[in-house]
PDB file with one MODEL, atoms N, CA, C and O in Angstrom:
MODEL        1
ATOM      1  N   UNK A   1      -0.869   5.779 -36.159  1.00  0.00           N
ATOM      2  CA  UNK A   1      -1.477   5.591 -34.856  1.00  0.00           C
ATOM      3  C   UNK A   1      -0.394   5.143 -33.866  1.00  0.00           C
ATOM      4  O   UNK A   1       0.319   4.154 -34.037  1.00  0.00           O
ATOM      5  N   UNK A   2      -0.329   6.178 -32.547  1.00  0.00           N
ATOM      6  CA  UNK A   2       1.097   5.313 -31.926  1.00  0.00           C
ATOM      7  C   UNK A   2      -0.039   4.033 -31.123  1.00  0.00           C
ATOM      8  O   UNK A   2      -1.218   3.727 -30.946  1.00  0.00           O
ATOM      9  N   UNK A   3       1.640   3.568 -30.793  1.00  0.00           N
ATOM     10  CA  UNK A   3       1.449   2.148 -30.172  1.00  0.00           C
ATOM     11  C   UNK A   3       0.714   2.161 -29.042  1.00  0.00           C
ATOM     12  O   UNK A   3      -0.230   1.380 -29.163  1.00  0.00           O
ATOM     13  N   UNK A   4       0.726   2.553 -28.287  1.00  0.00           N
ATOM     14  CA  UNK A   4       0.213   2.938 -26.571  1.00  0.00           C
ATOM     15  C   UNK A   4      -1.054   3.443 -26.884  1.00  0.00           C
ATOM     16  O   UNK A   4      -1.720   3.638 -25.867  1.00  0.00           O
ATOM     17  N   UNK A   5      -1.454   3.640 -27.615  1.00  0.00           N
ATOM     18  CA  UNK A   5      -3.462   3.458 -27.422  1.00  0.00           C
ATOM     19  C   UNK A   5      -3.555   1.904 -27.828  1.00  0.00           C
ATOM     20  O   UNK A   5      -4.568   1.490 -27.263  1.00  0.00           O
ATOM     21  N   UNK A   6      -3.083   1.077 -28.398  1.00  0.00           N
ATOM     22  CA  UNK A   6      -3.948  -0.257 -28.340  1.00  0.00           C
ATOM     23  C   UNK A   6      -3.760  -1.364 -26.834  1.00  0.00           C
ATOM     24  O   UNK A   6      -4.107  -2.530 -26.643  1.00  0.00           O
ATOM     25  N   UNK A   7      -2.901  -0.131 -25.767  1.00  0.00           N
ATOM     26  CA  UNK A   7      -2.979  -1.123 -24.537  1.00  0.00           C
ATOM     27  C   UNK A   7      -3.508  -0.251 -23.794  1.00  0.00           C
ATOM     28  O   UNK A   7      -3.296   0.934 -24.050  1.00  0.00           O
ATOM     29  N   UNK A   8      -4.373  -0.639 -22.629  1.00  0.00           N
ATOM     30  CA  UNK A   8      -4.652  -0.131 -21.115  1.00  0.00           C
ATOM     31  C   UNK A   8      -4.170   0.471 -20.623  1.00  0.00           C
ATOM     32  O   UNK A   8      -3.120  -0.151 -20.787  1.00  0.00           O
ATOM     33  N   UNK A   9      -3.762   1.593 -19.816  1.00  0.00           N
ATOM     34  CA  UNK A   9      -3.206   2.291 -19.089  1.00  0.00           C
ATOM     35  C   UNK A   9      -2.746   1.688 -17.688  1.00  0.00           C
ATOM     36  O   UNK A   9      -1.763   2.004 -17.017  1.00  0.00           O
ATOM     37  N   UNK A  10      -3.670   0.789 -17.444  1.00  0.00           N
ATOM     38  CA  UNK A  10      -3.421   0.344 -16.048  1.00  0.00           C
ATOM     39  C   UNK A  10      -4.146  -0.690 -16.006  1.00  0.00           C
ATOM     40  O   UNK A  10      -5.287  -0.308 -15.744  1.00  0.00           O
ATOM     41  N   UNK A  11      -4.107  -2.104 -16.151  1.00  0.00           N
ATOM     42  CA  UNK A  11      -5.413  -2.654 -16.359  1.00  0.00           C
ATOM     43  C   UNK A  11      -5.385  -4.101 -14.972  1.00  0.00           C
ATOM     44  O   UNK A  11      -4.448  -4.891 -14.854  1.00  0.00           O
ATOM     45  N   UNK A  12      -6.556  -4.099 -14.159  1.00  0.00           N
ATOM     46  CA  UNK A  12      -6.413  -5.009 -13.048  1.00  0.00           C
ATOM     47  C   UNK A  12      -7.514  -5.974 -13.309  1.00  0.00           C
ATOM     48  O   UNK A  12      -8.715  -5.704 -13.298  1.00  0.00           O
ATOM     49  N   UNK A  13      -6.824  -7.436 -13.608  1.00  0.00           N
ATOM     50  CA  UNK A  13      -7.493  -8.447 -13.788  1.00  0.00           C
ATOM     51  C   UNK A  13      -8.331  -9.207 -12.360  1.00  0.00           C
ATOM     52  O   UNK A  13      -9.321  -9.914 -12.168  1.00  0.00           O
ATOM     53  N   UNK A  14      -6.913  -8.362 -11.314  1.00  0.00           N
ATOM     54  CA  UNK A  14      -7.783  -9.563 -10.024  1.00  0.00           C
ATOM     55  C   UNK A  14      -7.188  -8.464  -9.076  1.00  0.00           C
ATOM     56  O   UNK A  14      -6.180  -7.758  -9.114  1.00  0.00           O
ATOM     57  N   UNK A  15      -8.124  -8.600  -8.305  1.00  0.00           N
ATOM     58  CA  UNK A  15      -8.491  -7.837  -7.107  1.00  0.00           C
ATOM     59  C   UNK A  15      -7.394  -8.126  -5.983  1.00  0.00           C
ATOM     60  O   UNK A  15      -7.194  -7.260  -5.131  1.00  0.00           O
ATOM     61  N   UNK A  16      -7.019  -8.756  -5.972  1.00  0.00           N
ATOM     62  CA  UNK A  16      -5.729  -9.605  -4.962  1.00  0.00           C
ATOM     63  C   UNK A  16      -4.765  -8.874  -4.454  1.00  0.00           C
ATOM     64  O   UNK A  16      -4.304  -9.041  -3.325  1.00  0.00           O
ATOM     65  N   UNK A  17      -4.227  -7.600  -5.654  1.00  0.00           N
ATOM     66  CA  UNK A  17      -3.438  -6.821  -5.334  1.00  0.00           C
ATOM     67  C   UNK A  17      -4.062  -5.639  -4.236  1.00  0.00           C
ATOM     68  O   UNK A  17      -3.223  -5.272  -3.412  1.00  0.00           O
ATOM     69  N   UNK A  18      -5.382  -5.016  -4.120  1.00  0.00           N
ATOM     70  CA  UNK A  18      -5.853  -4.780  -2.901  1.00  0.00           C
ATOM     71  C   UNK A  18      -5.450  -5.245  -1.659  1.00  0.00           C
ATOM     72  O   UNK A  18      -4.875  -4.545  -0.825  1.00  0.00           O
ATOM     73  N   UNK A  19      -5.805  -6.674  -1.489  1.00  0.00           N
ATOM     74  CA  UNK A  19      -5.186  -7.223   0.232  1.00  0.00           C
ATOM     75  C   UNK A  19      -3.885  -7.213   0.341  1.00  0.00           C
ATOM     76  O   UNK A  19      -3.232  -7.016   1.366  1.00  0.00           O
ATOM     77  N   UNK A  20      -3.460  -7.453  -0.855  1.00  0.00           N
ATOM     78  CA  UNK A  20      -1.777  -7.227  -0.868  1.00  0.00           C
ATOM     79  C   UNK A  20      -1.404  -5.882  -0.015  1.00  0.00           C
ATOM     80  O   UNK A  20      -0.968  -5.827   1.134  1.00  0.00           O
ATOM     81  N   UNK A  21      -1.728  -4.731  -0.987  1.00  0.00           N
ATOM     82  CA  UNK A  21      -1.582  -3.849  -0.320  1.00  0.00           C
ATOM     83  C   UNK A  21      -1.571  -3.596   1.530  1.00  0.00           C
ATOM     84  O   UNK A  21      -0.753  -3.290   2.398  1.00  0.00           O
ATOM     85  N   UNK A  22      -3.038  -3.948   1.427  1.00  0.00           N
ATOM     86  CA  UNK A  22      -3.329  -3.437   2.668  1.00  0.00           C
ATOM     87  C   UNK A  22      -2.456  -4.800   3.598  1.00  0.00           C
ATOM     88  O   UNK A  22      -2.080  -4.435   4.712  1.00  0.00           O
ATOM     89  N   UNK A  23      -2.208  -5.904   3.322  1.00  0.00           N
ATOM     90  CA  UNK A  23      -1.223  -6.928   4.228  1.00  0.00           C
ATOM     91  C   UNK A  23      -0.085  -6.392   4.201  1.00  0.00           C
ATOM     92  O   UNK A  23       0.418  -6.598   5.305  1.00  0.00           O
ATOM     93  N   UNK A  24       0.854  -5.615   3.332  1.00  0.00           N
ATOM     94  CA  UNK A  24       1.793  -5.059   3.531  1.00  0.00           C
ATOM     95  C   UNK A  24       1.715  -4.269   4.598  1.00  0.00           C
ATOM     96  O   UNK A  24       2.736  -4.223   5.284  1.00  0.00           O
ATOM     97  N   UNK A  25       0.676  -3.545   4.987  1.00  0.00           N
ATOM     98  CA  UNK A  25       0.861  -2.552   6.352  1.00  0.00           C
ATOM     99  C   UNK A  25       0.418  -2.866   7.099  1.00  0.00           C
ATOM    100  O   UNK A  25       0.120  -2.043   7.965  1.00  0.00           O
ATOM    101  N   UNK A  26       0.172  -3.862   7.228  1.00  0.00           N
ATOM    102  CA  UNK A  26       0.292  -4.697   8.679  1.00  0.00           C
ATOM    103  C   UNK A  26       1.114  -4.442   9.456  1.00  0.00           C
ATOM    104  O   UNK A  26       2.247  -4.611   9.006  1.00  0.00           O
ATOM    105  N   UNK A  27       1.059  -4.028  10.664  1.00  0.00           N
ATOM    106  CA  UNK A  27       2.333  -4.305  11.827  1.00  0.00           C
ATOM    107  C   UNK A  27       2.270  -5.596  12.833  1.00  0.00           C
ATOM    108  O   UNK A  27       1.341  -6.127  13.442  1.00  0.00           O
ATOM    109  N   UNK A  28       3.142  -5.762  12.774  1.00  0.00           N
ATOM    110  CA  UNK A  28       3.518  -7.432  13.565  1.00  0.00           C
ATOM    111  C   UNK A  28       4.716  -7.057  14.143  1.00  0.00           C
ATOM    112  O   UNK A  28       5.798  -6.574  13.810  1.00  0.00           O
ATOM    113  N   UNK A  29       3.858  -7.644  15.608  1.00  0.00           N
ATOM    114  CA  UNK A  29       4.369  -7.143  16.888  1.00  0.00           C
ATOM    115  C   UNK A  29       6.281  -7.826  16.836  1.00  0.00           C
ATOM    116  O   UNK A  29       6.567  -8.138  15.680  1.00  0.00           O
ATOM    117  N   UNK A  30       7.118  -7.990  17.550  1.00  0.00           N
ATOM    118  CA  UNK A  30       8.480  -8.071  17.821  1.00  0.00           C
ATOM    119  C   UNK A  30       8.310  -9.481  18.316  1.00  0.00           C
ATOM    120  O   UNK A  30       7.388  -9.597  19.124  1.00  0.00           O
ATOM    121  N   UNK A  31       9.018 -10.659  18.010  1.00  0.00           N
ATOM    122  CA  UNK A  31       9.080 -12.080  18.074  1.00  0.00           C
ATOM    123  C   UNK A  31       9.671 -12.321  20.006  1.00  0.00           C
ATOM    124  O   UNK A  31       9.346 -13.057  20.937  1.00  0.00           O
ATOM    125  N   UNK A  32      10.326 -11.591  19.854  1.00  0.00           N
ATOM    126  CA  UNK A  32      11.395 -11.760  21.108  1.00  0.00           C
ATOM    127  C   UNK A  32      10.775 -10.757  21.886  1.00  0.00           C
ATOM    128  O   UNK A  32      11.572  -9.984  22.418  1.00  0.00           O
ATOM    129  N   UNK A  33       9.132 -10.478  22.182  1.00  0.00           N
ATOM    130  CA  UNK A  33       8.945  -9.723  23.392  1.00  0.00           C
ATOM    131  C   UNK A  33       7.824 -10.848  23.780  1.00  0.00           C
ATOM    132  O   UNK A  33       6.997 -11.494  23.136  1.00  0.00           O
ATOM    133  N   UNK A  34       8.226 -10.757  25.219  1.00  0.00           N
ATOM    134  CA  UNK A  34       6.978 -11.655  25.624  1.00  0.00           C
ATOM    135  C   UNK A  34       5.491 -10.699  25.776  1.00  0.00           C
ATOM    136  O   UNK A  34       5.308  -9.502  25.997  1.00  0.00           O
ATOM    137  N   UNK A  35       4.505 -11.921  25.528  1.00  0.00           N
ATOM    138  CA  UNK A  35       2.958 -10.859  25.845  1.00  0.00           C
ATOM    139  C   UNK A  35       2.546 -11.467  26.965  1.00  0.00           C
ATOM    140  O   UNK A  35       3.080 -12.521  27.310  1.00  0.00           O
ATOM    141  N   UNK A  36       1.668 -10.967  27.601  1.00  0.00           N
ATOM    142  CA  UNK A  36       0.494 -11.723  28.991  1.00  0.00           C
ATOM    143  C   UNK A  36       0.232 -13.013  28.229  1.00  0.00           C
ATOM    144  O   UNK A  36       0.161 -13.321  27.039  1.00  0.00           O
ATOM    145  N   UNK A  37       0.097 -13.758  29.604  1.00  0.00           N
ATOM    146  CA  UNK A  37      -0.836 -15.491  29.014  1.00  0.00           C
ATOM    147  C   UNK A  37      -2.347 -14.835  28.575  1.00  0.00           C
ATOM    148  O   UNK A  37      -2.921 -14.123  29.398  1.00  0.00           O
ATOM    149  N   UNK A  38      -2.801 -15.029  27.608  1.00  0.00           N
ATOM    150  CA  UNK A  38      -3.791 -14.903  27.168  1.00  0.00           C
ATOM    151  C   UNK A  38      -4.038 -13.551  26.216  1.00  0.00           C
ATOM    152  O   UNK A  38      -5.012 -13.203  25.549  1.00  0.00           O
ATOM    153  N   UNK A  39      -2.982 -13.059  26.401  1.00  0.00           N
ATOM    154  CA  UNK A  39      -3.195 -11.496  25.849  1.00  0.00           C
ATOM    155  C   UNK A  39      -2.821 -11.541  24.351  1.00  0.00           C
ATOM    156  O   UNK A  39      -1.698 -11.662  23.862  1.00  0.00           O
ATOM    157  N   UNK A  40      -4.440 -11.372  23.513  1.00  0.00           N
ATOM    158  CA  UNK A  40      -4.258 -11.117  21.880  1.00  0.00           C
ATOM    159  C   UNK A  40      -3.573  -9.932  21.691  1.00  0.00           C
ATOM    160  O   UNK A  40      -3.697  -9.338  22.763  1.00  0.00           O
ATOM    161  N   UNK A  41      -2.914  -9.243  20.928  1.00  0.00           N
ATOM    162  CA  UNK A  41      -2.341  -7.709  20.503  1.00  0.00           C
ATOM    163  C   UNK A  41      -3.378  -8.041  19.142  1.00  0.00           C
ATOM    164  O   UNK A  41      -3.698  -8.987  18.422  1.00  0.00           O
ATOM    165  N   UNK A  42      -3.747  -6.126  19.380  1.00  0.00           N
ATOM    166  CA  UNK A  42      -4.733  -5.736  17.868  1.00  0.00           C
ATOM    167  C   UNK A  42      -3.785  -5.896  16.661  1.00  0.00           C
ATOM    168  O   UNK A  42      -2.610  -5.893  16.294  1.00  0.00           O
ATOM    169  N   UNK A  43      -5.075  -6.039  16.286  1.00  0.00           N
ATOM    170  CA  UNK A  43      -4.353  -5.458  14.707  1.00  0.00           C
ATOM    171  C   UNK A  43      -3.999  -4.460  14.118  1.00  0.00           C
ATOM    172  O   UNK A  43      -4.915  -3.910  13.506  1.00  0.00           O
ATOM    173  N   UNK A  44      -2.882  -3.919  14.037  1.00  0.00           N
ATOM    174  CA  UNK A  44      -2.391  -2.914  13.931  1.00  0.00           C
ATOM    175  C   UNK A  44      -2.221  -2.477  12.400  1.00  0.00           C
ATOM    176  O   UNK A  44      -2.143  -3.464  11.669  1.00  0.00           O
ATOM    177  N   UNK A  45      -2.135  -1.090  11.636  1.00  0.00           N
ATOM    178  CA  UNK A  45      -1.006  -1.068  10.794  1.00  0.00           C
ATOM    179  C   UNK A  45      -0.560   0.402  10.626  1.00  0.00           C
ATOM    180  O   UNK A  45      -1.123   1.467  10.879  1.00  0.00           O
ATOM    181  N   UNK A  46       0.757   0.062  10.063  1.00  0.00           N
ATOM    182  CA  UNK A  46       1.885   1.220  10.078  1.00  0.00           C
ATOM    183  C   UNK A  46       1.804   2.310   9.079  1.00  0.00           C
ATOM    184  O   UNK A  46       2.257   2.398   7.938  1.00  0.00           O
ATOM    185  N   UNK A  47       0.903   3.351  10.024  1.00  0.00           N
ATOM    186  CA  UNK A  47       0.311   4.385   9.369  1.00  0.00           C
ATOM    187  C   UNK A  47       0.420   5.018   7.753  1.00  0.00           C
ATOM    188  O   UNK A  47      -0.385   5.337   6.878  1.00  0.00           O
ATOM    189  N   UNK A  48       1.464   5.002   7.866  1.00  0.00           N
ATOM    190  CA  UNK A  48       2.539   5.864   6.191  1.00  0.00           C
ATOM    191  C   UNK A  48       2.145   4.498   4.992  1.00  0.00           C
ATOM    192  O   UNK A  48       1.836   4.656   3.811  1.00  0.00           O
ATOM    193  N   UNK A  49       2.234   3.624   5.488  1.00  0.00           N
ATOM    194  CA  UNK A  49       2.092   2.850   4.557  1.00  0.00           C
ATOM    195  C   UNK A  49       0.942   2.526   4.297  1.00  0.00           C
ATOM    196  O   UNK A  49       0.560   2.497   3.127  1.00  0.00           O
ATOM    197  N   UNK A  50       0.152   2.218   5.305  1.00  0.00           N
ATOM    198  CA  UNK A  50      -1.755   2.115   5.090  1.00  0.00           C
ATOM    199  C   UNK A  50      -1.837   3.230   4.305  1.00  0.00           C
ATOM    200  O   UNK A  50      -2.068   2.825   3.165  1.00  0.00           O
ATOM    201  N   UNK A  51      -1.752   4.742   4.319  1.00  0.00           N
ATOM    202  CA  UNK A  51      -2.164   5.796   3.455  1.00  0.00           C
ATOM    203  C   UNK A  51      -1.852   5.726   2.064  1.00  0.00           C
ATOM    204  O   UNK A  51      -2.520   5.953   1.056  1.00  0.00           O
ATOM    205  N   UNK A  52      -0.143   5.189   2.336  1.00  0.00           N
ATOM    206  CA  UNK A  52       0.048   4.689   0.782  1.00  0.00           C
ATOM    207  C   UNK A  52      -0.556   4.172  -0.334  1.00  0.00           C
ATOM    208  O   UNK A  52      -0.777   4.543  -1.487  1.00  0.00           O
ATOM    209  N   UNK A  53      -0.820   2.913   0.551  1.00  0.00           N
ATOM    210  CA  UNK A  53      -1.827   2.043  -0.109  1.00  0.00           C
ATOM    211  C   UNK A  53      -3.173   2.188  -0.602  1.00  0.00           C
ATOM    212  O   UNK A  53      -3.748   1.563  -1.493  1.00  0.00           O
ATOM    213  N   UNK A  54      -3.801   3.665   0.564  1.00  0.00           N
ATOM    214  CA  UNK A  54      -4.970   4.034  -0.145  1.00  0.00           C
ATOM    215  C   UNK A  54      -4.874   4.573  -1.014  1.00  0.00           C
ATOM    216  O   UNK A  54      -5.897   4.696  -1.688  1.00  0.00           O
ATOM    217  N   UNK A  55      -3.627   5.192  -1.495  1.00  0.00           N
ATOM    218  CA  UNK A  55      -3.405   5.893  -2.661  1.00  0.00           C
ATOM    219  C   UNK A  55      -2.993   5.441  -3.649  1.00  0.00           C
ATOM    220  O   UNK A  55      -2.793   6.107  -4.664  1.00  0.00           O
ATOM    221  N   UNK A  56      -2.782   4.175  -3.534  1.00  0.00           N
ATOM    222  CA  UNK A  56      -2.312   3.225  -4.508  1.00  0.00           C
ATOM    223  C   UNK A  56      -3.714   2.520  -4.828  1.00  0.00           C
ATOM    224  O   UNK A  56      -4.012   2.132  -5.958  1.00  0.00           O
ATOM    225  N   UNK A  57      -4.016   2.476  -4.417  1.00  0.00           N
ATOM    226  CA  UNK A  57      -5.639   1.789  -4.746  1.00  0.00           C
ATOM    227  C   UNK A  57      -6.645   2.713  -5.305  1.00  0.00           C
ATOM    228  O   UNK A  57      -7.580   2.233  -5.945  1.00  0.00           O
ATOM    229  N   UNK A  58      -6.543   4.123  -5.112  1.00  0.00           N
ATOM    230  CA  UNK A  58      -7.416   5.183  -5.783  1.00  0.00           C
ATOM    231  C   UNK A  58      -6.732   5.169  -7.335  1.00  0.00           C
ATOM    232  O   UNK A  58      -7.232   5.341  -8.447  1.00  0.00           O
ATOM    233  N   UNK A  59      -5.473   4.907  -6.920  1.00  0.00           N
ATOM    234  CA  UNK A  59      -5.047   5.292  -8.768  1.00  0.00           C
ATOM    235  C   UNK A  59      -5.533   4.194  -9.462  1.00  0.00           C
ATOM    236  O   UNK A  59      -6.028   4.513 -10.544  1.00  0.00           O
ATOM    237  N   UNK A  60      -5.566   2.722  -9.146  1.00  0.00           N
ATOM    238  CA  UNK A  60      -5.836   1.569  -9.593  1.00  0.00           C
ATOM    239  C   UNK A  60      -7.073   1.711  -9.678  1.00  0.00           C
ATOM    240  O   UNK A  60      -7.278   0.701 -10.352  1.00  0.00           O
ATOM    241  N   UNK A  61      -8.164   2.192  -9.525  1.00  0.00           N
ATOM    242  CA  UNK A  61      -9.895   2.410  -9.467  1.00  0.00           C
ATOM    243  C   UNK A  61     -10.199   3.359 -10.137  1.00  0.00           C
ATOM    244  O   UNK A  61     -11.219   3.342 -10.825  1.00  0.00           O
ATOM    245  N   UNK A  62      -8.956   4.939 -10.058  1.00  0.00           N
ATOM    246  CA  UNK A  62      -9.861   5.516 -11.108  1.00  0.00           C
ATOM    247  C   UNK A  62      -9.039   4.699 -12.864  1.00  0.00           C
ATOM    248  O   UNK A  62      -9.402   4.966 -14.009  1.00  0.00           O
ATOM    249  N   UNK A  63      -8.445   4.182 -12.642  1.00  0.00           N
ATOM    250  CA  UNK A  63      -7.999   3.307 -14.094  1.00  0.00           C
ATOM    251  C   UNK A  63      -8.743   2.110 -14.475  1.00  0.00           C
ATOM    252  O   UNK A  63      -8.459   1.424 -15.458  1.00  0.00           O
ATOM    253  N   UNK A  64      -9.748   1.868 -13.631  1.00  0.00           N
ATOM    254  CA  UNK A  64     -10.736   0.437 -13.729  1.00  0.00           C
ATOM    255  C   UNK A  64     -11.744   0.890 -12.959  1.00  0.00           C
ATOM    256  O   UNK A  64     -11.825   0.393 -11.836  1.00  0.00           O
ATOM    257  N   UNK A  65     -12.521   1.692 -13.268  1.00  0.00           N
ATOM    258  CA  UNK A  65     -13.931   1.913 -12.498  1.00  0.00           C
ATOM    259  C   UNK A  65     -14.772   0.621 -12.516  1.00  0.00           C
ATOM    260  O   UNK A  65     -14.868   0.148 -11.383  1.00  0.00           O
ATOM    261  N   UNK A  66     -15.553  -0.249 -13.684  1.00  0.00           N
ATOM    262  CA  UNK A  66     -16.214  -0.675 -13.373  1.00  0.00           C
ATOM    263  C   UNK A  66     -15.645  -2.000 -12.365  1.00  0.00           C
ATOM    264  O   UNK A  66     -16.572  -2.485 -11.715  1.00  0.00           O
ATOM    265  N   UNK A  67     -14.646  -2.491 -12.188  1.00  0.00           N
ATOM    266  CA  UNK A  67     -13.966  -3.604 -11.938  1.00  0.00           C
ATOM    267  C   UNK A  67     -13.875  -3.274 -10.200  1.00  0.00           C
ATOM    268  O   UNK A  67     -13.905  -4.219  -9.411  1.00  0.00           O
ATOM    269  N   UNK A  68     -13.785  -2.110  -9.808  1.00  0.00           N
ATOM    270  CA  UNK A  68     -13.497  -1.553  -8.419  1.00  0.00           C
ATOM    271  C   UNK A  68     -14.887  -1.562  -7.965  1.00  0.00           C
ATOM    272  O   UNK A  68     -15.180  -2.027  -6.864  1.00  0.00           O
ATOM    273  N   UNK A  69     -16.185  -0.828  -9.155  1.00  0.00           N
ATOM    274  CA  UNK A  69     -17.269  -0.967  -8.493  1.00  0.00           C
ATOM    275  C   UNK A  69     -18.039  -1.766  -8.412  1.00  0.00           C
ATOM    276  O   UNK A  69     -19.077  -1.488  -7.813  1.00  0.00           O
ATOM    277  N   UNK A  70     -17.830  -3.335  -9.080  1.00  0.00           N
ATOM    278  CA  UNK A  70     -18.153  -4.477  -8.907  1.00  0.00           C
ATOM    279  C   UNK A  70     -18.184  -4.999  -7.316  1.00  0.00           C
ATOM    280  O   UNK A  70     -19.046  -5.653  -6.727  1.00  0.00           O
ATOM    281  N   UNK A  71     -16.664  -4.351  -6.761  1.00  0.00           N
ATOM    282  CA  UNK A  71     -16.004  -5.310  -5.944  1.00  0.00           C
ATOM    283  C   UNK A  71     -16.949  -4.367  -4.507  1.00  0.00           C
ATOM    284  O   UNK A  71     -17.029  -4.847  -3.376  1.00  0.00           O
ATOM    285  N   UNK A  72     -17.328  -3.537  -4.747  1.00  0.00           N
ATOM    286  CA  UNK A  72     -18.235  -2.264  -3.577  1.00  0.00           C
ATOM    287  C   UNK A  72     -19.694  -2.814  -4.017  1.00  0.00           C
ATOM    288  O   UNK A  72     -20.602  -2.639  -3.205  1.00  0.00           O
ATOM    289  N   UNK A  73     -19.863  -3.184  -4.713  1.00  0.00           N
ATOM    290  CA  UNK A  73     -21.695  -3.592  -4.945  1.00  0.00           C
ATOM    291  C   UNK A  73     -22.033  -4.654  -4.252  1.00  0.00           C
ATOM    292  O   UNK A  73     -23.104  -4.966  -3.732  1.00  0.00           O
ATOM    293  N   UNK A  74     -20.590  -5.396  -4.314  1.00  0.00           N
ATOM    294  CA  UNK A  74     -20.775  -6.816  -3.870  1.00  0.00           C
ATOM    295  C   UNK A  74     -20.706  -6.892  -2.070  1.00  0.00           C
ATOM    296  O   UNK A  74     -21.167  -7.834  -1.425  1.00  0.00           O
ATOM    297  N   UNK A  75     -20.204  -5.999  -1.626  1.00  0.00           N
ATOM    298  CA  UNK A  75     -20.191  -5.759  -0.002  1.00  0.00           C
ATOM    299  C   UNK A  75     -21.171  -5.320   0.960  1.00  0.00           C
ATOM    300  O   UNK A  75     -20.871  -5.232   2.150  1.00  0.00           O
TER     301      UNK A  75
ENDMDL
END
């Protein structure tokens, strides 16, 4: 029997790595530009990498279905 069937393929204990993801593509605006008094800037994020991440998160869900559809039942 080889070795690599008695482990997981991909196995996600905690959900955490989701926001990870998606906090990585965050864009945050430039330190050294001034904004208006009062003026919030949206929340942005940096396209290529948001997509990434959805694709990084489809592979992680179809490797843990019930664990992904826990986390959608619950919303």
């Amino acid at each position: 029997m080889p070795l690599f069937l008695d482990y997981p393929a991909l196995e996600i204990k905690s959900l955490d790595m989701v926001k990870l993801l998606l906090a990585v593509s965050t864009y945050h605006h430039p330190d050294n530009i001034t904004l208006p008094r009062g003026y919030e800037p949206p929340h942005l994020a940096i396209s290529p990498m948001y997509w990434k991440a959805w694709l990084l998160m489809l592979i992680m869900a179809a490797y843990n279905p019930t664990k992904f559809g826990n986390l959608t039942s619950k919303t």
